[in-house]
C-alpha positions in Angstrom: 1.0 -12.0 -44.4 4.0 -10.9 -42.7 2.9 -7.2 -43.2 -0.8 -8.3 -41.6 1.4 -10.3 -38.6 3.4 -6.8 -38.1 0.5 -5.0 -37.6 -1.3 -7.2 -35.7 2.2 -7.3 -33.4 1.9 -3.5 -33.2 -1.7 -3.3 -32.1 -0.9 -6.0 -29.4 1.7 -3.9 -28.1 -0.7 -1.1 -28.2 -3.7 -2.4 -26.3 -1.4 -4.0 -24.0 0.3 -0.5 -23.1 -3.1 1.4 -23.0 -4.8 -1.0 -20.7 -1.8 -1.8 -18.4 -1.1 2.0 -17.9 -5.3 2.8 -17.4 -5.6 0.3 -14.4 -2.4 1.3 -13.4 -4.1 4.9 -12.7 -7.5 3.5 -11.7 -5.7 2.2 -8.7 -4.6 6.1 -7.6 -8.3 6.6 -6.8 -9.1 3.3 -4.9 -6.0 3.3 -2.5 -5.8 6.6 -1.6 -8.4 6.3 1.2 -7.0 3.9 3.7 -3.6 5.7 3.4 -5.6 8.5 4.4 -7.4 6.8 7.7 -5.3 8.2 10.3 -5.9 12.0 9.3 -9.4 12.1 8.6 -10.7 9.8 12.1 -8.0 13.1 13.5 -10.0 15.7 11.7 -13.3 14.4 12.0 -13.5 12.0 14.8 -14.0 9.0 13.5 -13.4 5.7 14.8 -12.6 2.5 13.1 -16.3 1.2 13.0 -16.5 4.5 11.2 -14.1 4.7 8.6 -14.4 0.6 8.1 -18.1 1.8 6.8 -16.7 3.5 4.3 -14.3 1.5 3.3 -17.2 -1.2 3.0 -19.2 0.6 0.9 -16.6 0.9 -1.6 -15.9 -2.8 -1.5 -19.9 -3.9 -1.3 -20.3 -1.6 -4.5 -17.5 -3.0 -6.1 -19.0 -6.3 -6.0 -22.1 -5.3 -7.2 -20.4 -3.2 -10.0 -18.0 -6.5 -11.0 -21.0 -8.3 -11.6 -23.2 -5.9 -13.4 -20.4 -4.8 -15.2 -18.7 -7.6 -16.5 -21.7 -8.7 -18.5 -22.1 -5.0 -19.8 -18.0 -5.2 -20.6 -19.3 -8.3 -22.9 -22.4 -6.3 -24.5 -21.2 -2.8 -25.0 -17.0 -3.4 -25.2 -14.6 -2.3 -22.8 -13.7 0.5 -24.6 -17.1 2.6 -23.7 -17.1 1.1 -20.2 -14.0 1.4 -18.9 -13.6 5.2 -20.0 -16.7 6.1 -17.8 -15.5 3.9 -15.4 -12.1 6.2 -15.2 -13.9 9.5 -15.6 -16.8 8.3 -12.5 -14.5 7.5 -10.4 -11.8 10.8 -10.6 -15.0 12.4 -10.4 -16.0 10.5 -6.8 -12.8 11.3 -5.5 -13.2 15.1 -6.5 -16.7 15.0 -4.8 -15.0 13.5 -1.3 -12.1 16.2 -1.6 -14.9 19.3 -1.8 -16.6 17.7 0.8 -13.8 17.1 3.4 -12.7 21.0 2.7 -15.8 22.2 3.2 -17.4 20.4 6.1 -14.7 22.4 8.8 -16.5 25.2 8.4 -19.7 24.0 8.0 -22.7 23.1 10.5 -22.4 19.4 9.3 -22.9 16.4 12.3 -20.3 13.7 12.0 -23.2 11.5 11.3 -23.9 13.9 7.7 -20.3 13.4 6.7 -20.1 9.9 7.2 -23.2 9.4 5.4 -21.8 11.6 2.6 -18.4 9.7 2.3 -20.0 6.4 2.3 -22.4 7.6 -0.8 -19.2 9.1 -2.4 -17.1 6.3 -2.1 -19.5 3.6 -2.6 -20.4 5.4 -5.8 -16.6 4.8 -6.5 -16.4 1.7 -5.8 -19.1 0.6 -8.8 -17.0 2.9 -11.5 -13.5 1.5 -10.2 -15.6 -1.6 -10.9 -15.6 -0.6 -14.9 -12.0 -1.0 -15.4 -10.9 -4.9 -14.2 -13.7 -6.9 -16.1 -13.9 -5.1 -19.5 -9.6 -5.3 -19.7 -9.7 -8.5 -19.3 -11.9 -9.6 -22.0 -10.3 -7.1 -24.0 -7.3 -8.6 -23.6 -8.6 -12.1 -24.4 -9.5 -10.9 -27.8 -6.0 -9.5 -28.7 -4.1 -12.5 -27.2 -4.8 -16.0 -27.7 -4.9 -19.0 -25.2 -0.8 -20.1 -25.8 1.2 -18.2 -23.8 -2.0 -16.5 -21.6 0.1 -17.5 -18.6 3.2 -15.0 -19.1 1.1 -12.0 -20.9 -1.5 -11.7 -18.3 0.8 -12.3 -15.5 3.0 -9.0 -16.9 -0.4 -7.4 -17.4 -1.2 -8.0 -13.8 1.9 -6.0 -12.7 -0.5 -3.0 -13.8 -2.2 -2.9 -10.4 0.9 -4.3 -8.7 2.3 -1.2 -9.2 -0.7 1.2 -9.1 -1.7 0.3 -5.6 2.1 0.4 -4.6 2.5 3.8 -6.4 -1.0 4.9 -5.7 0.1 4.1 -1.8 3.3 6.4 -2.0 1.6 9.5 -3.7 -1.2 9.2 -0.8 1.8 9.2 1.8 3.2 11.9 0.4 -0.3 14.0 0.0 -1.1 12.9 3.9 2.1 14.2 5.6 3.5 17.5 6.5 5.6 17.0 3.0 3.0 18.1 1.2 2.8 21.6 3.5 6.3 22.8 1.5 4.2 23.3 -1.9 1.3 24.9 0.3 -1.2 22.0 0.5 -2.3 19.3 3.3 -3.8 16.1 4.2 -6.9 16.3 1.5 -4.9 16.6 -1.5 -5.0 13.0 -1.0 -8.5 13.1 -3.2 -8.0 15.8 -5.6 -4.4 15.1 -7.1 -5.4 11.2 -7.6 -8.2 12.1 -9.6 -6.5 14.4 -12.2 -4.4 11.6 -12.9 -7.2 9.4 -13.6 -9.3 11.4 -15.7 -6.3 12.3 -18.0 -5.6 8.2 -18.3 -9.3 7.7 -19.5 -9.9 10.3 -21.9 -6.1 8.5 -23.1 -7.8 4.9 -22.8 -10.9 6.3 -25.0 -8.7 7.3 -27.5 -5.9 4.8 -27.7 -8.1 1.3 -27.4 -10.2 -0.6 -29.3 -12.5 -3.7 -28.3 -11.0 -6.6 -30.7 -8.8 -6.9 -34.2 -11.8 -7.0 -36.3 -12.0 -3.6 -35.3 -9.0 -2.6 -37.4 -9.7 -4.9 -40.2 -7.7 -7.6 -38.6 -8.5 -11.3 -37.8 -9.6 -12.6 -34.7 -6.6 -14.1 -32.8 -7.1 -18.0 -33.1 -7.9 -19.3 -29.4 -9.5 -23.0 -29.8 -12.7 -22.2 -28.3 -14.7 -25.0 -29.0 -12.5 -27.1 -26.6 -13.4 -24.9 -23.6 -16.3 -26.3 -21.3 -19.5 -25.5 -22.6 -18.2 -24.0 -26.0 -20.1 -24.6 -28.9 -18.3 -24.6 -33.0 -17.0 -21.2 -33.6 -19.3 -19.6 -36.1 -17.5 -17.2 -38.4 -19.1 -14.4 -37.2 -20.5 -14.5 -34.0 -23.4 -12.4 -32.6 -23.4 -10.7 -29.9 -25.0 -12.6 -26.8 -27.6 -10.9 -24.8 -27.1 -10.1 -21.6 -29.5 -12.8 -20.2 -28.3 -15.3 -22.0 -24.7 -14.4 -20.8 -25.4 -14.4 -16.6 -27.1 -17.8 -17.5 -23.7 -19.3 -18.8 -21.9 -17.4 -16.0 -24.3 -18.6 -13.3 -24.2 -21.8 -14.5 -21.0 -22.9 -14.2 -19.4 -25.1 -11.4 -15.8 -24.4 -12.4 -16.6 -20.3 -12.0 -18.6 -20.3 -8.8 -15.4 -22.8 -6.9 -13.0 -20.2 -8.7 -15.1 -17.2 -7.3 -15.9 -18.9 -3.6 -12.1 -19.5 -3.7 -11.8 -15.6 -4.6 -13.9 -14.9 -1.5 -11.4 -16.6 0.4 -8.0 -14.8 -1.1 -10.0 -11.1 -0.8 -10.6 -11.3 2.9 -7.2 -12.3 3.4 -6.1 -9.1 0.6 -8.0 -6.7 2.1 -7.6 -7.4 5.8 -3.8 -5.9 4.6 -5.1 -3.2 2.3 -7.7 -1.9 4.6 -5.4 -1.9 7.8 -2.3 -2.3 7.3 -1.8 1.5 7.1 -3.3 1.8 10.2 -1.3 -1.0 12.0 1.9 0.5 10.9 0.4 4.2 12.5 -0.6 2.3 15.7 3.2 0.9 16.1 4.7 4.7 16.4 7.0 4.6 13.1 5.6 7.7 12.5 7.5 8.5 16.1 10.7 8.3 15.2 12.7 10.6 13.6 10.5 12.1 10.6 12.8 10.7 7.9 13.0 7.5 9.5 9.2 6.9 10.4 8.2 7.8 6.7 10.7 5.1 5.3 9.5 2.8 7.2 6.0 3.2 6.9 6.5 3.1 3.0 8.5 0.0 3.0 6.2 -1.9 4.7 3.2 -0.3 3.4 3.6 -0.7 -0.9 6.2 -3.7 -0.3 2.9 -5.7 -0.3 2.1 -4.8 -3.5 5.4 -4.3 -5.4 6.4 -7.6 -4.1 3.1 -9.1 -6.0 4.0 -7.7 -9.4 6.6 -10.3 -8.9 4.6 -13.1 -7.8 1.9 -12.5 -10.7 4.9 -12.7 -13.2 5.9 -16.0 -11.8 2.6 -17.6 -10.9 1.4 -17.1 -14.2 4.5 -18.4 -16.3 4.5 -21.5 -13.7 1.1 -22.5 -14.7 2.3 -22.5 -18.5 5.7 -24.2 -17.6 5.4 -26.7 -15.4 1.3 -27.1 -15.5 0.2 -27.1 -19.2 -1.9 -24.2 -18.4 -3.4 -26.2 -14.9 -4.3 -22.7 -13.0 -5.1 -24.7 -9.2 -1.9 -26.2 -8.4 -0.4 -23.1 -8.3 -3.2 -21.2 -6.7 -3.3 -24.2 -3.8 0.3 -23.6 -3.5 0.4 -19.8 -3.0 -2.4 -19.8 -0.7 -1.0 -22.6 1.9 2.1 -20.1 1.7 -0.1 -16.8 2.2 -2.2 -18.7 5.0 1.1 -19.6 6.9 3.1 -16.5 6.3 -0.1 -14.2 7.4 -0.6 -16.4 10.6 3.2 -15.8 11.3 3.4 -12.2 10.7 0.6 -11.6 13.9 4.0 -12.7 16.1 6.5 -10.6 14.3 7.7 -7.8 16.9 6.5 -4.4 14.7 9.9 -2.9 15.7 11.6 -5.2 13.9 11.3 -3.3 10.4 13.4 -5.4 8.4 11.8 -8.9 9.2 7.8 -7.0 9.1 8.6 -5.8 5.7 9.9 -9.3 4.9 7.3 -11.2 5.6 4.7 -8.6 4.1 6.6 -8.8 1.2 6.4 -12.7 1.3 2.6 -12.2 1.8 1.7 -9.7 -1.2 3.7 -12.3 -3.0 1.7 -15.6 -2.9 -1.5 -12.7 -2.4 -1.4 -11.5 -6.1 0.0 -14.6 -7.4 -3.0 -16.3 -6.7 -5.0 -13.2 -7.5 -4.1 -12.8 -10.8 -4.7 -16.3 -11.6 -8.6 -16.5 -10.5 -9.6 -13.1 -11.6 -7.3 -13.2 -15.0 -6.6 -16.8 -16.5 -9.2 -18.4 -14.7 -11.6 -16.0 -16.1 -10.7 -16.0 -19.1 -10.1 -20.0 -19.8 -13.0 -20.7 -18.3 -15.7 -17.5 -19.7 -14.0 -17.9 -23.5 -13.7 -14.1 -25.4 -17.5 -13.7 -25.5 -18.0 -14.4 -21.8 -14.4 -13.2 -20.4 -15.5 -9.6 -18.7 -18.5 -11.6 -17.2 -16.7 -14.3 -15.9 -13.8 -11.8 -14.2 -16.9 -10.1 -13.0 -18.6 -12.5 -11.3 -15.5 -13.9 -9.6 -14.3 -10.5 -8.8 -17.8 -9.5 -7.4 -17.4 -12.6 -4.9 -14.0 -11.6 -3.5 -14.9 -8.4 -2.9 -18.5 -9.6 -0.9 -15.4 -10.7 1.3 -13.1 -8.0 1.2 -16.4 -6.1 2.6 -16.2 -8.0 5.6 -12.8 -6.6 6.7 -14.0 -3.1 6.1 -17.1 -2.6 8.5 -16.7 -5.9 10.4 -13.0 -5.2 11.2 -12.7 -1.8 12.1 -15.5 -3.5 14.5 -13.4 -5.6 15.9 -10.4 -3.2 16.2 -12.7 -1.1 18.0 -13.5 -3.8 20.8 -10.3 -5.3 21.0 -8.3 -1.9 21.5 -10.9 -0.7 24.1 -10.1 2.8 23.6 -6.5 2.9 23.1 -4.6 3.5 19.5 -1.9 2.3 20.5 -3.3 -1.2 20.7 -2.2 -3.7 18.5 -4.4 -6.8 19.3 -7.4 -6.2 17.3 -5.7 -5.8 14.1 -3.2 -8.9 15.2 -6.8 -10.8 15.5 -7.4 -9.6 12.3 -4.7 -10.2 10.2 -4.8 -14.1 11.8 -8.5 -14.6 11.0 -7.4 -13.4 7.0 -4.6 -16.4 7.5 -7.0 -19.0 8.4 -9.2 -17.7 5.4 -6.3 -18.3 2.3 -5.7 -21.9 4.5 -9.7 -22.8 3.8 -9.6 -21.6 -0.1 -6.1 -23.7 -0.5 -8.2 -26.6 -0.1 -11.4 -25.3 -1.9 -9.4 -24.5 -5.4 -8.2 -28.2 -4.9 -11.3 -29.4 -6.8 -10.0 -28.0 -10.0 -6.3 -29.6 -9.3 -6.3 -31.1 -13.2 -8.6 -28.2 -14.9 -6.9 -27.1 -18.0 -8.4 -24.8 -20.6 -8.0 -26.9 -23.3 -9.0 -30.4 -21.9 -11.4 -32.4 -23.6 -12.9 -33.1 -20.1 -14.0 -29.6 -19.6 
C-alpha cells in the first residue's frame, strides 16, 4: 500500500508539473499579439477597429473551440488533444510571422492582410482552445475533491505567470532591444512559437489521461453526491459525446457559472486587449528609454503576476472558510474588481506607482474569480467524466464576452479618440463599462451563495 501511495504521490507530482508548465507556454502564443498592437497598426496602418478584429477572431474562435473541445477533452483524453492544441497553435503564430515579413514587399492591400491575420489568428484561437478544458479534467482524475481548492488554485498560477511572462518576452521582441541580436518587432510571432512546440511534443510524452493508465486506482472523489450523479460503476464507459453536451446543456448551476463567466471576461479582456495600448497612448514609452520600458512592464504583467496570487488565495478561501462554497468568494472578488476597475478610469496615468497599484489590485480579484468558475466550478459541478466539458462550456461563454472588447472596443476607441493617439477617453470608457460588467456578475453568482460540491441538495 504505502509503495502504491508513493507512486501514486509521484505521478501526481508529475502530471501536475507537465500540465502547469504546458499552459504556462500556451500562453506565449496567445499574448503576444496585443503587446504587439502598437507596431503592426505603425507598419501596416491599422487602426483600432482593425486590430480589435483580429483580436476578436481569436476570442470568437476560442469560444467555439472551448466548447467543441471540452467535450472531445472528455471522449478522446487530454493527452491527444492538448498536444495538437500546442503544436496548432505554434504553428498559427509561425504562419502570422511569414506573413507580416513578407507582405512589405509584397503587392498585398491592407484589406488582404487583415483578412489573413484574422484567419491566422482565429485559427489560433480554437487550438489555444485545446489546452484549458482537457487540463482540467485531467487534473480532476489525478486529484480528488478534498483539497481541490489549494491544488487548482497553485495550478492556476500556470497562466498567471504565462500571460505575465508571455507579456515580457513580447516587450522585449517589440522594442529596439531586440535590434542588438539582429532581429525586430515580428520576432514577436516566431520565438513564442518555438517555445510552444517544444512544451507539446514534452506534454505528449510526459502525461497521461488518468491512474488507471499506470495500473493505478482511480483517486476516490464521492461522485454520486454531486448534482445529477448517478452510483459509480466500477468501470465506467465512456459517454458519447451527445449524451455528454446534453448533461452540460442541461444544467442550471453551469449556464449561472458560465453567464457569470461572460461577465468576469469582458471585464479580463477589456485589460488584456488594451491595456498595452493605453499604457502606449500615455507616452511612458517617451521618457527616457530605460524608464518608459519599466514602466510599461510593471503595469503591463502586474495584472497578471498579481493574479497568481489571488488564485492561490481564492481557492484555499473557499476550502477554509467555505467548505468548498465556490460563490461567496467569487461575489466578493468581483464587487472588489467592479469597484477597483471603475476607480482606476480616474487614476492620473503619470502616477506610475498608484496605476500599477490598482492594476495589480484588479488582476487580483480578476483571476481569483477566474480560476474559481473555469477550474473548481467546473470541475465540482461536470464530475471527472464531464470536467473538460463543463470548463468548456463556461470558458466558451466568457470568451463570447471577451469578443466584445476586441472588435466592439477598438470601435469605440476609434470614435472616442477622433483621430488622435494620444487620447485617452475611449479606452477610460472602456475600462469603466468592464467595471460595471464584474458589478452585474457579483450579483448573478449570488444564486449559487450555498452550492457546495458535496451537498445532498445538489
Amino acid at each position: 500500500m504505502d509503495k502504491q501511495q508513493n507512486n501514486m504521490n509521484r505521478w501526481q507530482r508529475r502530471v501536475f508539473a507537465t500540465v502547469w508548465i504546458t499552459y504556462f507556454m500556451y500562453y506565449f502564443c496567445r499574448y503576444n499579439m496585443p503587446v504587439a498592437k502598437s507596431s503592426m497598426c505603425k507598419a501596416f496602418d491599422l487602426s483600432a477597429t482593425d486590430i480589435g478584429s483580429v483580436f476578436s477572431a481569436l476570442l470568437l474562435m476560442y469560444a467555439v473551440g472551448q466548447f467543441v473541445n471540452g467535450q472531445l477533452g472528455d471522449r478522446f483524453g487530454t493527452r491527444f488533444i492538448s498536444t495538437i492544441g500546442a503544436l496548432g497553435s505554434a504553428l498559427m503564430n509561425l504562419l502570422i510571422f511569414i506573413a507580416v515579413m513578407v507582405v512589405p514587399g509584397a503587392a498585398i492591400s491592407k484589406a488582404s492582410l487583415l483578412t489573413m491575420l484574422m484567419i491566422f489568428w482565429g485559427a489560433n484561437g480554437f487550438f489555444q482552445a485545446m489546452g484549458w478544458s482537457p487540463m482540467v479534467r485531467v487534473m480532476a482524475h489525478w486529484f480528488p475533491i478534498r483539497g481541490r481548492g489549494k491544488v487548482m488554485g497553485l495550478f492556476g498560477t500556470c497562466y498567471q505567470f504565462g500571460a505575465a511572462f508571455g507579456q515580457i518576452l513580447a516587450i522585449f521582441l517589440v522594442t529596439n532591444w531586440v535590434t542588438k541580436f539582429g532581429g525586430d518587432w515580428r520576432m514577436v510571432f516566431l520565438v513564442p512559437s518555438i517555445f510552444l512546440a517544444i512544451a507539446g511534443i514534452f506534454f505528449c510524452l510526459s502525461i497521461r489521461n488518468q491512474p488507471e493508465d499506470v495500473g493505478l486506482p482511480p483517486v476516490d472523489e464521492p461522485e454520486a453526491s454531486l448534482p445529477g450523479s448517478p452510483p459509480k460503476p466500477t468501470q465506467t464507459p465512456k459517454q458519447s459525446i451527445l449524451k455528454n453536451v446534453k448533461v452540460t446543456l442541461t444544467s442550471p448551476y453551469l449556464w449561472i457559472v458560465a453567464m457569470t463567466f461572460f461577465l468576469l471576461d469582458v471585464n479580463r479582456y477589456g485589460f488584456v486587449n488594451w491595456l498595452p495600448a493605453y499604457v502606449d497612448a500615455t507616452g511612458v514609452m517617451g521618457q527616457a528609454v530605460e524608464k518608459g520600458m519599466l514602466s510599461k512592464v510593471m503595469t503591463i504583467c502586474i495584472h497578471p503576476l498579481a493574479g497568481s496570487i489571488g488564485v492561490i488565495i481564492c481557492g484555499w478561501a473557499t476550502d477554509r472558510f467555505f467548505g468548498g462554497r465556490r460563490a461567496p468568494v467569487i461575489a466578493m472578488a468581483l464587487v472588489a474588481l467592479g469597484v477597483f476597475s471603475i476607480f482606476f478610469t480616474y487614476v492620473d496615468a503619470a502616477n506610475t506607482p498608484l496605476l500599477v497599484s490598482i492594476v495589480a489590485l484588479i488582476g487580483f480579484f480578476t483571476y481569483g474569480a477566474h480560476i474559481l468558475m473555469v477550474g473548481h466550478a467546473a470541475q465540482d459541478f461536470g464530475h471527472k467524466k464531464g470536467a473538460s466539458g463543463a470548463a468548456g462550456f463556461i470558458d466558451s461563454m466568457g470568451y463570447i464576452g471577451a469578443a466584445l472588447t476586441g472588435w466592439g472596443a477598438g470601435k469605440m476607441i476609434d470614435y472616442f479618440n477622433a483621430g488622435d493617439p494620444s487620447n485617452l477617453l475611449g479606452y477610460r470608457n472602456t475600462f469603466m463599462l468592464a467595471g460595471i460588467c464584474a458589478l452585474i456578475g457579483a450579483g448573478l453568482i449570488c444564486i449559487l451563495w450555498n452550492m457546495r460540491p458535496q451537498s445532498k441538495h445538489e
